[in-house]
N, C-alpha and C positions, 0 to 999 in steps of 0.2 A: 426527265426521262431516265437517267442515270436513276435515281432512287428506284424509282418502278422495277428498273430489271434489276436490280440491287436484292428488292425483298421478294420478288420471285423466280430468284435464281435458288435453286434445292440442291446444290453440288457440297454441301457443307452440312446437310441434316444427317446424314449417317453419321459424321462423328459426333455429333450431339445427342444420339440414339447411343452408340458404344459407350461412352460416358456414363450414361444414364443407369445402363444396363451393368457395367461394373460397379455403379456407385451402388448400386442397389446388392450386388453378389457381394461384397464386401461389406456392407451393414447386415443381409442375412449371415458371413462368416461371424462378426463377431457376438451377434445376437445367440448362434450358438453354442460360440464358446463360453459365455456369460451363463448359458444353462447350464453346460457340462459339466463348468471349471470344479465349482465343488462336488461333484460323484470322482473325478478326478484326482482331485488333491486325497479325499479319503483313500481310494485304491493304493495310490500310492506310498499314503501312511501306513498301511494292512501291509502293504509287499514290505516295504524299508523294516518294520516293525518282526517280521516272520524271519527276515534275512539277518538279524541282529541279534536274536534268539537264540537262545541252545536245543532248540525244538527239531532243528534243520536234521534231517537226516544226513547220518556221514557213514560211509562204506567203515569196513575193518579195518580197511589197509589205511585210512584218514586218520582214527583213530586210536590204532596202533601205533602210530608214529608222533602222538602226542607225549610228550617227555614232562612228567611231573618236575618240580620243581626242587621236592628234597626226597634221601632214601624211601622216610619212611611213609610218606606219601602211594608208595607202590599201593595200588587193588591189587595182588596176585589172583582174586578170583575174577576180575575183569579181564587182566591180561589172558589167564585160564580158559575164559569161555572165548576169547577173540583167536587163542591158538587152537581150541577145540574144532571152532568152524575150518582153521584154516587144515587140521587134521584130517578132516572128514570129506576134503577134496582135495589134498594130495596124496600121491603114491610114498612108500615107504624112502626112496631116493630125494625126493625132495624134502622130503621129514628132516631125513637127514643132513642136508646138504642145510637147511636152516637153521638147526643145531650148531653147525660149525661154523658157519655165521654169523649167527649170534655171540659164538665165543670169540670170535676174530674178532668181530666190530670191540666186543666189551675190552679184548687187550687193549686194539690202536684207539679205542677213548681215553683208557687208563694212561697210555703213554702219554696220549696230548695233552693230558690234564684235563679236559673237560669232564668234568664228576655228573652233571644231570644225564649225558648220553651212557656214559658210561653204566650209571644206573639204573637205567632204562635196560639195557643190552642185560645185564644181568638178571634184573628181575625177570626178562623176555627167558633166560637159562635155567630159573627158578620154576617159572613156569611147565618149560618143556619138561623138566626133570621130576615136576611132579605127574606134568599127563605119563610120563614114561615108567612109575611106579607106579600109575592105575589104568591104564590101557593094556590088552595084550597086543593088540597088533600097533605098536609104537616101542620100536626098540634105540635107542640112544647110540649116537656111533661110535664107534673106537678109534681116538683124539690120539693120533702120533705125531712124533716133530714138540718143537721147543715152545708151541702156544699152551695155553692154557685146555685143559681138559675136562673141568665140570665149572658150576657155579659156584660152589666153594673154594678153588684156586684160584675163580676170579676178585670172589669176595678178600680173599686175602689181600691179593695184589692192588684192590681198590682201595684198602686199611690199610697197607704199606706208603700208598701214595697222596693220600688225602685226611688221615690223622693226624694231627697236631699241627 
């Protein structure tokens, strides 16, 4: 009598239904991943492969601030056209105020010793001082006090500190 209500007692088929029903959701999970995985692995090669690139777009201000490695390395017509953009959306105060910036930055590189920044800030002065003998609405400020005042007192003091 004990067996008889044994195998028809049904208080235990629902968990053998749940089972059933995850084993099955869990073979469809991985049946799909087994399709996807390679369109996957590709996209992801396409992204890693784009992001690794020189292709990437980078603002002025990213680029501007990439320091070559030796003097003569300078683009001045790259640097030229990165200050041009930055001419053509600011007012004549902040022209200037970048100007003397530039010439600040290029002394305290010079004092620290570091030659790539410091060359960098120069050639940034080289730059300005060429848009400022071909623009008329770009005029150069007037540099008082004991810093340096164009690109050519900076270039001096850069050859003073780092020849020989």
């Amino acid at each position: 009598m004990q067996t008889q209500s044994f195998f028809a007692d049904e208080s235990g088929a629902v968990t053998v239904d749940w089972v059933v029903l995850t084993a099955a959701l869990v073979g469809l999970g991985l049946a799909v991943m087994t399709v996807v995985r390679g369109g996957v692995q590709n996209v992801s090669n396409d992204i890693d492969g784009t992001l690794r690139s020189e292709d990437i777009i980078q603002t002025a201000f990213v680029a501007a601030m990439a320091i070559p490695e030796a003097f003569g390395s300078y683009d001045i017509a790259a640097i030229y056209s990165q200050q041009e953009s930055f001419l053509d959306q600011a007012g004549a105060a902040d022209r200037q105020a970048a100007y003397r910036n530039h010439l600040t930055d290029a002394e305290n590189f010079i004092n620290a010793g570091n030659q790539s920044a410091a060359e960098f800030y120069i050639n940034q002065l080289i730059a300005n001082e060429q848009m400022a003998s071909n623009r008329d609405d770009y005029d150069l400020p007037t540099v008082e006090g004991d810093g340096y005042s164009s690109a050519a007192q900076a270039m001096e003091a850069y050859d003073a500190q780092f020849s020989g």
